[in-house]
C-alpha positions in Angstrom: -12.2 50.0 -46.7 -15.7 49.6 -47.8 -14.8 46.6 -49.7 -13.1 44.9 -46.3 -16.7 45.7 -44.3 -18.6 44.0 -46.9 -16.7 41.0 -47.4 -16.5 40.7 -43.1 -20.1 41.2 -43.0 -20.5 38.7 -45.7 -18.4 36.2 -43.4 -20.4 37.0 -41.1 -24.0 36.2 -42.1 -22.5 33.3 -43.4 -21.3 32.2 -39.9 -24.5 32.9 -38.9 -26.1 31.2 -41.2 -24.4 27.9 -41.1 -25.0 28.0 -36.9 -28.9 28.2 -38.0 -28.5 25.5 -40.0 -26.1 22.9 -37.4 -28.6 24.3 -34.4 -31.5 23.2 -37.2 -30.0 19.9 -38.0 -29.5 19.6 -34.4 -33.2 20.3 -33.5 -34.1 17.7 -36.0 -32.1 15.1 -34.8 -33.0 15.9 -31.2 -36.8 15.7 -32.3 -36.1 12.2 -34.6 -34.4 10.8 -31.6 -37.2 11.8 -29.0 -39.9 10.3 -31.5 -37.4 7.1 -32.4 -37.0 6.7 -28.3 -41.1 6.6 -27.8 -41.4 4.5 -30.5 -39.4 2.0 -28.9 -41.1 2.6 -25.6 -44.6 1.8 -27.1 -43.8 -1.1 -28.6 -41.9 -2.6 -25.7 -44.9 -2.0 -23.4 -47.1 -3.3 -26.0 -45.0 -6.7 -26.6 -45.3 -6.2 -22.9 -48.7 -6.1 -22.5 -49.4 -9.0 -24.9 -47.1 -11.2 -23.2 -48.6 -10.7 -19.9 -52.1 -11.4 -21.8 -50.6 -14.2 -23.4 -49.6 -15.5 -20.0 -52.9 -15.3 -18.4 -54.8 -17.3 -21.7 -52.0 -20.0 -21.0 -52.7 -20.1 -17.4 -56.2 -20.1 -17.7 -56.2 -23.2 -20.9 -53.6 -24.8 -18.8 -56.6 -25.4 -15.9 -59.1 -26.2 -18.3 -57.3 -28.9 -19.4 -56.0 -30.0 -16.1 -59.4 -29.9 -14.8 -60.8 -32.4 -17.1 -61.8 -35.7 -15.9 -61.1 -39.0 -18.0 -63.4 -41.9 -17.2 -63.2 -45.5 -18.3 -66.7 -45.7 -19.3 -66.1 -42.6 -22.1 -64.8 -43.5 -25.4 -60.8 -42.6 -25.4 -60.7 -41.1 -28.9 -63.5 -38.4 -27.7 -62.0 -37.8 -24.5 -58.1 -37.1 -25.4 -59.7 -35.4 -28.8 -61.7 -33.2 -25.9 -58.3 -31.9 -24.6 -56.4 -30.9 -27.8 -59.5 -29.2 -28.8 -59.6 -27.0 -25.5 -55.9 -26.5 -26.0 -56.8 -25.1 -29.7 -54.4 -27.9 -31.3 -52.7 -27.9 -34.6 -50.6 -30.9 -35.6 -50.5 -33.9 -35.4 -51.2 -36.3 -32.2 -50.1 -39.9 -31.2 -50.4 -42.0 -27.6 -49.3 -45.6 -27.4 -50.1 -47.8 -24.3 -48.1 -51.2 -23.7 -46.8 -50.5 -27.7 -50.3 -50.1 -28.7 -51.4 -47.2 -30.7 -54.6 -46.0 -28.8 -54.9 -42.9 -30.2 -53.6 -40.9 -33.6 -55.1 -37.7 -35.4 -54.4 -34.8 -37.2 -55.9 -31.3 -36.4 -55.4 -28.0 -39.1 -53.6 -27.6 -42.0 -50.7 -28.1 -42.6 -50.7 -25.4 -45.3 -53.1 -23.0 -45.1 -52.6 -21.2 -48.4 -52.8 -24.4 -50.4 -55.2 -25.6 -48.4 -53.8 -28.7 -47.3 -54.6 -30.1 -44.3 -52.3 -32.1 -41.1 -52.1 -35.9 -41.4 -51.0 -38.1 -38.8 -47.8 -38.9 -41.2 -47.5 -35.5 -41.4 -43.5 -34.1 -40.7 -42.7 -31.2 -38.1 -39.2 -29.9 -37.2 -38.3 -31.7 -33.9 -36.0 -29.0 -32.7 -34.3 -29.4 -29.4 -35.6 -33.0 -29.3 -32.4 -34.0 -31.7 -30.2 -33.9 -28.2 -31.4 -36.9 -27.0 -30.3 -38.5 -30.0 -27.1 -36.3 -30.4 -26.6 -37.5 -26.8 -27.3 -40.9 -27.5 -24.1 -40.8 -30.3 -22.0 -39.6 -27.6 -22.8 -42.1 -25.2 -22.6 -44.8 -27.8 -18.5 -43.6 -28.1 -18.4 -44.0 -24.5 -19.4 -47.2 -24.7 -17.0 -48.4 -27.5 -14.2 -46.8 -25.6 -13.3 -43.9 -27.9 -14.0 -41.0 -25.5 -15.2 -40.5 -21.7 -17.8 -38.7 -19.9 -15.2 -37.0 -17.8 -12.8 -35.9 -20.5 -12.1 -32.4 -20.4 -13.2 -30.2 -23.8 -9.9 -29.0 -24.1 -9.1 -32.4 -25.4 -11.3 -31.5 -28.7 -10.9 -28.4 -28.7 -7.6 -26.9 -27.6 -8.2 -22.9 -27.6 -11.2 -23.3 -26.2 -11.0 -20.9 -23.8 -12.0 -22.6 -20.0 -12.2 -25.7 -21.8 -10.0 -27.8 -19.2 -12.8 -26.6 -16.4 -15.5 -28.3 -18.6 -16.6 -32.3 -19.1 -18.4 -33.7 -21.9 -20.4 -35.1 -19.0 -21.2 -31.3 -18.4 -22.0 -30.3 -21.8 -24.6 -33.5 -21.6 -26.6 -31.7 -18.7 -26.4 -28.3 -19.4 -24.0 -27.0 -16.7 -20.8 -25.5 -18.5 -20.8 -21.6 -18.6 -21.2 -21.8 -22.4 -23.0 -19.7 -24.3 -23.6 -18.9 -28.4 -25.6 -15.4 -28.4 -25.7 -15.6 -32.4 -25.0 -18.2 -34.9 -23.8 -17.3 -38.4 -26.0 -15.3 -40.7 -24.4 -16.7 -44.1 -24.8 -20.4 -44.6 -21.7 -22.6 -43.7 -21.0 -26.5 -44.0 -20.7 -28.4 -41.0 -16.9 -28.1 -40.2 -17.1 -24.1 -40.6 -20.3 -24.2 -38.0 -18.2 -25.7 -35.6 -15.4 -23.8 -35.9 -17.8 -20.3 -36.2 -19.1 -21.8 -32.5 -15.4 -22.1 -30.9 -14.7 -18.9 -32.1 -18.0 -16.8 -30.8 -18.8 -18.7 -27.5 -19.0 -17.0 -24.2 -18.0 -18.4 -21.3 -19.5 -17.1 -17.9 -17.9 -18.6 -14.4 -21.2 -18.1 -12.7 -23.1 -20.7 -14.6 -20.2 -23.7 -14.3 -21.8 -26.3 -12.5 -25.6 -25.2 -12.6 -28.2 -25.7 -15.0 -27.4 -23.3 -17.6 -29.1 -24.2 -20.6 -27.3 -23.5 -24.1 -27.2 -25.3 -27.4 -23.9 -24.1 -28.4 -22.6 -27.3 -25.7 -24.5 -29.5 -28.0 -23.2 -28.6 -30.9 -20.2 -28.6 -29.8 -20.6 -32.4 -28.9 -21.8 -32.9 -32.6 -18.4 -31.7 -33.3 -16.7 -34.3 -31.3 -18.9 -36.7 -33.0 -17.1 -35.7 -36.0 -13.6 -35.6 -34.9 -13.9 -39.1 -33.3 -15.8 -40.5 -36.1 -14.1 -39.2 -39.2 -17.7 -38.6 -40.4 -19.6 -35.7 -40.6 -22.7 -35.6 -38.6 -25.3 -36.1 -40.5 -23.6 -39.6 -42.1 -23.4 -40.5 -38.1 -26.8 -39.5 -37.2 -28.6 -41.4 -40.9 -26.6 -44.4 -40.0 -26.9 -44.5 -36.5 -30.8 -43.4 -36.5 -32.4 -43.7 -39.7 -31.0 -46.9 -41.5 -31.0 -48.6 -38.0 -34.6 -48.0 -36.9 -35.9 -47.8 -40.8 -37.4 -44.5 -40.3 -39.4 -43.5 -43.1 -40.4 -40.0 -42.4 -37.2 -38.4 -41.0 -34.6 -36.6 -42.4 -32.5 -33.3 -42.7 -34.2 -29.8 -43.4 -31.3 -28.8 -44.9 -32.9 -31.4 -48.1 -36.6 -30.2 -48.0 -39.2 -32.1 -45.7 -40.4 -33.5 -49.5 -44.3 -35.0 -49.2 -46.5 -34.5 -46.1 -44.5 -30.9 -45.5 -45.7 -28.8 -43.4 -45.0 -25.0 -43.2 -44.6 -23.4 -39.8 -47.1 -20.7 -38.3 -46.8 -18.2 -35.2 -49.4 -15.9 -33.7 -48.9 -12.9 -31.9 -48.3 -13.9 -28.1 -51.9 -13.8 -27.1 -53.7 -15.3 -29.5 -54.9 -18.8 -28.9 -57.4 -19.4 -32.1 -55.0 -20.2 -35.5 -56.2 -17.5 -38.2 -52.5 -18.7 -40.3 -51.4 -15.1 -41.1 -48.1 -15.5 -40.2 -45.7 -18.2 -41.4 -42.2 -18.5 -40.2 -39.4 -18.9 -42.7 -36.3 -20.3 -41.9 -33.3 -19.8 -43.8 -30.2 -22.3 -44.6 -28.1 -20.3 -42.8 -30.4 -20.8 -39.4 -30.8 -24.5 -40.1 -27.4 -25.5 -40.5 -26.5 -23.5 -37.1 -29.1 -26.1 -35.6 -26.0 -28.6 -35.6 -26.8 -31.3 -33.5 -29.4 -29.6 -31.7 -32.8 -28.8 -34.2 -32.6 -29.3 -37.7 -34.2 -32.8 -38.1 -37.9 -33.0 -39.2 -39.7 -36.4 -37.8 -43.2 -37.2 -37.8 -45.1 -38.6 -34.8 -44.8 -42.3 -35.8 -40.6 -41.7 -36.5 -40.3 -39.8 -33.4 -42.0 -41.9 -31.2 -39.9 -44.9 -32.4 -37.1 -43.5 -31.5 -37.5 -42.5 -27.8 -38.9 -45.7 -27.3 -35.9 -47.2 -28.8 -33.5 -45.7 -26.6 -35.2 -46.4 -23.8 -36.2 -50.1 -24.7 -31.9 -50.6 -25.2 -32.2 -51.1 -28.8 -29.5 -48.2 -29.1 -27.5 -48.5 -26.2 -27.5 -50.9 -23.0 -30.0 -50.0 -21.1 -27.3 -49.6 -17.8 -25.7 -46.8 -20.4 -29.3 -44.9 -21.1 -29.6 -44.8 -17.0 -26.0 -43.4 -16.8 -26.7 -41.0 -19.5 -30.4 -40.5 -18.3 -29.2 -39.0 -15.0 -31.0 -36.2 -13.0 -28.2 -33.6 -12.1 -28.3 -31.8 -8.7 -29.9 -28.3 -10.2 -32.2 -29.8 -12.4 -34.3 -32.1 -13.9 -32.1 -32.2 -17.0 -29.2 -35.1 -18.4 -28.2 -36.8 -20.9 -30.3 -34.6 -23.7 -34.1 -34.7 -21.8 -35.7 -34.0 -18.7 -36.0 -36.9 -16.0 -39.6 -36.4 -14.4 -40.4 -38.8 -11.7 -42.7 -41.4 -14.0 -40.7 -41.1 -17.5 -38.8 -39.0 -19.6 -39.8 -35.9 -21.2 -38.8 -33.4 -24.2 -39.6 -30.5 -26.0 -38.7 -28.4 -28.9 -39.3 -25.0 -29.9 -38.7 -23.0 -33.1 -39.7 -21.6 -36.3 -43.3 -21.6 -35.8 -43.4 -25.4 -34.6 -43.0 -26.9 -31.2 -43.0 -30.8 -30.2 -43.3 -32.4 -27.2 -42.8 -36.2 -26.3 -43.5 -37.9 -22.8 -42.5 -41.5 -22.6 -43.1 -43.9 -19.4 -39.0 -45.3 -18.3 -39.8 -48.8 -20.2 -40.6 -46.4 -23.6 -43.7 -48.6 -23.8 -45.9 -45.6 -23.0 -46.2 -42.3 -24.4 -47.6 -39.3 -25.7 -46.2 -37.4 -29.0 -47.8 -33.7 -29.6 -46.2 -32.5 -32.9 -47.3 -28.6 -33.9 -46.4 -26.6 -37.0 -48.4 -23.6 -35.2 -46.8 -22.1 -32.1 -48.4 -19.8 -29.9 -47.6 -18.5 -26.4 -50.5 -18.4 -25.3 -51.9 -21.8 -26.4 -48.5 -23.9 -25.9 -48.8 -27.9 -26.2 -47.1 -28.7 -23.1 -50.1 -28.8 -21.0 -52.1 -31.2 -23.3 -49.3 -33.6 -23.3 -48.5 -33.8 -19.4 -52.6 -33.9 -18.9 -52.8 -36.7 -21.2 -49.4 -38.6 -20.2 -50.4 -38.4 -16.7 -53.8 -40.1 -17.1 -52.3 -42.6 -18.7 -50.0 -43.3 -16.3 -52.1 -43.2 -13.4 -54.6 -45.5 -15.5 -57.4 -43.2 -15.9 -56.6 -43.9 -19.9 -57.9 -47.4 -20.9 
C-alpha cells in the first residue's frame, strides 16, 4: 500500500512537473514571438520612415534640377555637368544633337575598393532597356511573316493557362494578367527558364487589358523567339544586335562585363551622397531569369546606337517601329518603351544600377544617363528629362 502512494505521488510530481515545463516552453515562445513580432514592426516603420525621407530628397533634387535655367551664352559642358552634379551623379553621361556628340563624361568610380574610376566607355547592366530590343526581334518575325501581332499565346504555349485570351500584341504593351512573383533560385539554361516561367506564372483577370507591367510577358516572348527561330536567344539577339550594329562594348552578363566593368552600388533609401558601402551582387541564377528582359550590359556609346538605330529604320522599316512604337489606351507604354509626346523614353532598374535613355522620334537626339549607383532618393530620371527637354525645346546649343 505504501509502495502504491509513493509510486502515484511520484506520477504525480512528474505530471506536474512536465506541465511546468510545456507552460515554461510556452511562456518562452509566447515572449520570443512578442519580441520577433516588434522586431518586425520597428523595422517596417523604419524602412518606412526612410522611404518617406527618401521621397522628400527626391522631390526636393527633382526641383532643383528642374529649376535650372540653360542659356545659350553658357558653355554646354558646365551647364549639363551643373545638373548631374546637383543630381549627385555616378556613371557615365552622353547627349547627341543632330548625331553629334555634344556632351560625354564620366562621374565616380566605377570600383570603389580598387579604386577605379567611371569612364565614358565604361559598361552598366541596361536592365529593362533589353525590351525594346527583345521587342524589336519580335516585330522583325512579324515582318518576315513567321508570326503575328494578334496570335493568341496558346499558339506557343499550349497549357498556358488563359493563354487563348492573350496576344503577343498584348505581351508587347504590358496588358496580359501575367505575372512571375519569383524566378528560379538555382541557375538554369535558357530552355529550362522558359519552361520554369510557364509553369509559375499567375494569371489575374483584373489586369487583362490594362497596363499591368510584368517581365515574365517578355520573357515569355524571348521564348517565342526561340521556338520560331530554332536559336536560342542570345545567338538571335548577338546576330541581330551586336554583329549588325558592330557594337563593341555590349554583351551578356552571364560572360563577365571583362574591361571597363563596373560593380554595382545601393544606398539606403534616403541617402543621396555615394559613400560605396554597399555593393550589390548578382548571382547566375538572377541573371539568367533576366531572359529577354535585363541581363545585357551596354555602355553609353553601344546603347545610344542602338535606339537610334531602331528608330532611324536601320532594324526594321520605320512603318513597323511606328506599329510597334504604339501608345496603348492605359498608358504610355508599347512595343518595349514609353511613347512621350516629343520621343521615346526608357529605363532600367536593378542590382545597384539604373539607365535611362531619351531619344527625340528621328533617334537623332538624345540623352543616355548610365549609373552603377542607385539610390532612391537621388534617381537619374529627373536629370535626363531636364536635360532631354532643353534640348528639345532648344535651350541646348
Amino acid at each position: 500500500m505504501g509502495r502504491f502512494i509513493i509510486v502515484k505521488r511520484s506520477k504525480l510530481l512528474v505530471t506536474v512537473l512536465l506541465g511546468l515545463l510545456i507552460v515554461g516552453a510556452g511562456g518562452g515562445y509566447y515572449v520570443y514571438h512578442t519580441e520577433r513580432q516588434a522586431a518586425i514592426a520597428k523595422k517596417q516603420q523604419t524602412k518606412k520612415a526612410r522611404n518617406k525621407k527618401a521621397a522628400l530628397k527626391d522631390s526636393i533634387l527633382s526641383q532643383k534640377v528642374n529649376q535650372t535655367s540653360f542659356s545659350n551664352n553658357q558653355d554646354t559642358n558646365q551647364q549639363i555637368t551643373k545638373i548631374l552634379n546637383l543630381s549627385h551623379f555616378v556613371g557615365s553621361a552622353l547627349v547627341v544633337k543632330n548625331d553629334h556628340v555634344i556632351y560625354q563624361r564620366a562621374f565616380g568610380y566605377a570600383n570603389k575598393a580598387k579604386n577605379e574610376r567611371n569612364q565614358v566607355d565604361s559598361k552598366y547592366q541596361i536592365l529593362s532597356i533589353q525590351k525594346s530590343m527583345t521587342a524589336v526581334g519580335i516585330m522583325q518575325l512579324v515582318k518576315a511573316g513567321k508570326i503575328k501581332l494578334t496570335d493568341p499565346i496558346s499558339m506557343y504555349y499550349p497549357t498556358l493557362k488563359h493563354g487563348r485570351q492573350t496576344t503577343i500584341r498584348q505581351m508587347l504593351d504590358m496588358t496580359t494578367g501575367f505575372r512571375l512573383k519569383n524566378g528560379s533560385k538555382e541557375y538554369l539554361p535558357e530552355n529550362k527558364v522558359i519552361d520554369y516561367a510557364k509553369h509559375n506564372v499567375y494569371y489575374y483577370p483584373d489586369k487583362n487589358g490594362i497596363s499591368n507591367y510584368s517581365s515574365v510577358n517578355f520573357l515569355l516572348l524571348a521564348g517565342i523567339i526561340r521556338q520560331v527561330t530554332g536559336e536560342s536567344y542570345q545567338h538571335f539577339f548577338t546576330e541581330r544586335f551586336i554583329d549588325k550594329l558592330d557594337l563593341q562594348s555590349t554583351g551578356f552578363l552571364i560572360h563577365g562585363q571583362g574591361q571597363h566593368a563596373t560593380t554595382g552600388y545601393r544606398g539606403p533609401a534616403d541617402q543621396t551622397i555615394p559613400d560605396y558601402q554597399e555593393t550589390m551582387p548578382e548571382t547566375k541564377a538572377q541573371m539568367a531569369n533576366e531572359l529577354g528582359t535585363g541581363q545585357v550590359y551596354m555602355s553609353v556609346h553601344d546603347l545610344f546606337t542602338v535606339e537610334s538605330a531602331i528608330l532611324k529604320g536601320k532594324l526594321l522599316p520605320k512603318k513597323d517601329v511606328a506599329i510597334l512604337h504604339t501608345r496603348t489606351a492605359t498608358g504610355e507604354y508599347g512595343g518595349g518603351v514609353y511613347n512621350i509626346s516629343n520621343g521615346i523614353r526608357s529605363h532600367g532598374l536593378g542590382y545597384g544600377y539604373e539607365s535611362s535613355v531619351f531619344l527625340s522620334p528621328d533617334g537623332k537626339t538624345g540623352v543616355v544617363l548610365m549609373s552603377n549607383y542607385y539610390r532612391k532618393a537621388a534617381p537619374i530620371q529627373p536629370a535626363a528629362n531636364k536635360i532631354f527637354a532643353d534640348l528639345m525645346n532648344g535651350s541646348i546649343k
